[in-house]
C-alpha positions in Angstrom: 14.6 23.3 3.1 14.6 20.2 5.3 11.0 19.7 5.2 11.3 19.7 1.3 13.9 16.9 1.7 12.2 14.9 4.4 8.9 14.8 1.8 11.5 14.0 -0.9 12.8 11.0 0.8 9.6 9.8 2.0 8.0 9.5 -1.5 9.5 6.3 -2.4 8.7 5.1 1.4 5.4 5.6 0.7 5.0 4.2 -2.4 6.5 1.0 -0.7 4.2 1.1 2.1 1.4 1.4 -0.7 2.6 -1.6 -2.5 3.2 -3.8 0.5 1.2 -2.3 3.3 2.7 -4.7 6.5 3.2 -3.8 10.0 6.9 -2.9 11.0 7.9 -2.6 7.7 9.4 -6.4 6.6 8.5 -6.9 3.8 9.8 -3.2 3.1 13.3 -4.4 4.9 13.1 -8.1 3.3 13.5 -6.1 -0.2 16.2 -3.9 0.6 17.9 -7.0 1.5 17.0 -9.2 -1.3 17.9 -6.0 -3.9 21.1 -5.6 -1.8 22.5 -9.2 -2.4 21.0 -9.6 -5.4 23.6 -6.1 -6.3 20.3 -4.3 -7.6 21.4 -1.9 -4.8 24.7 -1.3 -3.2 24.8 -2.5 0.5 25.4 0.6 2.5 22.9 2.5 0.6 20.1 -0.4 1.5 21.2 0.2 4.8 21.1 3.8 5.0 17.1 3.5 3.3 16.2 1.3 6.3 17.9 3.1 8.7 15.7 6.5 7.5 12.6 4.3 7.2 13.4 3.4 10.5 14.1 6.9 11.9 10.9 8.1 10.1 8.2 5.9 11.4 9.9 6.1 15.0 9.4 9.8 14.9 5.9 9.5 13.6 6.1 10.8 10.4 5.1 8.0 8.5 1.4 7.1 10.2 -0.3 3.9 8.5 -2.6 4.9 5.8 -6.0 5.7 7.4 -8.4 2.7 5.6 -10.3 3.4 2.8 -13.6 1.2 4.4 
């Protein structure tokens, strides 16, 4: 049950990392914060997305894209 959660949170994370593929995640973190003052997104929940996004690529779970060259 917790690996069927994990992949459900990382779908949008990788979707992100698809549409804005940058290393260490800014412009992924640059959104959150731009969504969360613009009130698209309620503060602690912006936080809480970049905290797991932050906890998931620590732990290796999110590896870059291999290229497509």
């Amino acid at each position: 049950m917790a690996s069927r959660a994990l992949s459900a949170a990382a779908v949008p994370v990788t979707a992100a990392r698809r549409a804005l593929p940058a290393k260490d995640g800014l412009p992924l973190y640059a959104g959150l914060g731009a969504l969360a003052v613009f009130g698209a997104l309620e503060w602690p929940l912006a936080v809480g997305i970049g905290i797991g996004y932050a906890v998931l690529r620590r732990s290796g779970l999110l590896d870059p894209p291999a290229s497509s060259r």
